[in-house]
N, C-alpha and C positions, 0 to 999 in steps of 0.2 A: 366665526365659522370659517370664514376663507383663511384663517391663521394654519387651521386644523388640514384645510386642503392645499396650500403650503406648503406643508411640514410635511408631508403626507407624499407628495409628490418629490419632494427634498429627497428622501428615504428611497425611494424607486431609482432616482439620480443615482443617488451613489451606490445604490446596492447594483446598478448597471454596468457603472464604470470600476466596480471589483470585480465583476464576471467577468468583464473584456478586459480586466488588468491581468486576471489569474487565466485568462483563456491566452493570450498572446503568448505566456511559458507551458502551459498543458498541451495543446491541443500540438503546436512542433513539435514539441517533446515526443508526446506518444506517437506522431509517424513518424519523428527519428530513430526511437526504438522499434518501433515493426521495420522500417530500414534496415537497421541494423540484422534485425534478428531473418529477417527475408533473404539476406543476402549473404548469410553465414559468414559473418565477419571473423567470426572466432576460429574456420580455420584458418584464415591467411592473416589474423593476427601477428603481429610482430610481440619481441619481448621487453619493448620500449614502454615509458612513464605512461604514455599518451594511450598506446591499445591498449595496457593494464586498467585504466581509469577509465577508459569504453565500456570495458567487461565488464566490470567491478559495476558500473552505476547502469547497465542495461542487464544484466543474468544477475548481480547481485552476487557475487562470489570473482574471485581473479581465477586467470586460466586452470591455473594448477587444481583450486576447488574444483573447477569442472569434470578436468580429466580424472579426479579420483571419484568424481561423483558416477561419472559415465563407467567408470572398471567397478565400480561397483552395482550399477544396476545390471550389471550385465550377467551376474554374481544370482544364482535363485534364491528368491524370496520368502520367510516363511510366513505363510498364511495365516491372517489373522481372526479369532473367530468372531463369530455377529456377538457373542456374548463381552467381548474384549471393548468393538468399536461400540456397543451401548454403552459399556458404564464408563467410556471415556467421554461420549456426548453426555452423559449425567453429568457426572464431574465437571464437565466445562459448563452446562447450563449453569448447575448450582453455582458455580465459583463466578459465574457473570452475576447470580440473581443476587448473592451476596452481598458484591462489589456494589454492586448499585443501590443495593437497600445501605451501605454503610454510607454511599455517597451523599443518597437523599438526607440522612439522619444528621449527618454533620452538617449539610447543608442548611438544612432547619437550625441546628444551635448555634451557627454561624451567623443568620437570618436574625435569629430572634435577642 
């Protein structure tokens, strides 16, 4: 019985010291990007390796993405209708419910 409370304890150890391994890179991280994004880096960006690879890994696109993102919102939109955004939440439900019923299934013949 004290094996079980052990072992038991073992498992809390290390699932503790994963949280504070994986918080040490998350938790900078994400106030380096609200930094970033608070302090409009993007426009005094330069056109150097270093602020490309800024942008790229905090917006997720390099400058140039931006600026054609931004000339295009700016561009009117056309309106999509409630009939449009239903059957593309259908379609996404179904296409998750799917995925996971073939995942389960192969899981089990994998299993057994």
């Amino acid at each position: 019985m004290a094996s079980n409370v052990q072992v038991l304890a073992d498992s809390w150890i290390h699932l503790l010291l994963n949280l504070l391994g994986y918080g040490t890179i998350i938790i900078p991280g994400y106030f380096l990007i609200k930094y970033i994004k608070n302090s409009q880096y993007i426009e005094r960006a330069g056109n150097g390796i270093f602020s490309r690879i800024i942008l790229t890994c905090v917006y997720g696109n390099t400058y140039d993405k931006i600026v054609e993102d931004t000339i295009q919102a700016q561009k009117p939109r056309k309106e999509r209708s409630s009939f449009s955004d239903c059957s593309q939440l259908i379609f996404c439900f179904l296409g998750l419910q799917v995925s996971y019923l073939t995942w389960g299934v192969l899981q089990e013949k994998i299993m057994t």
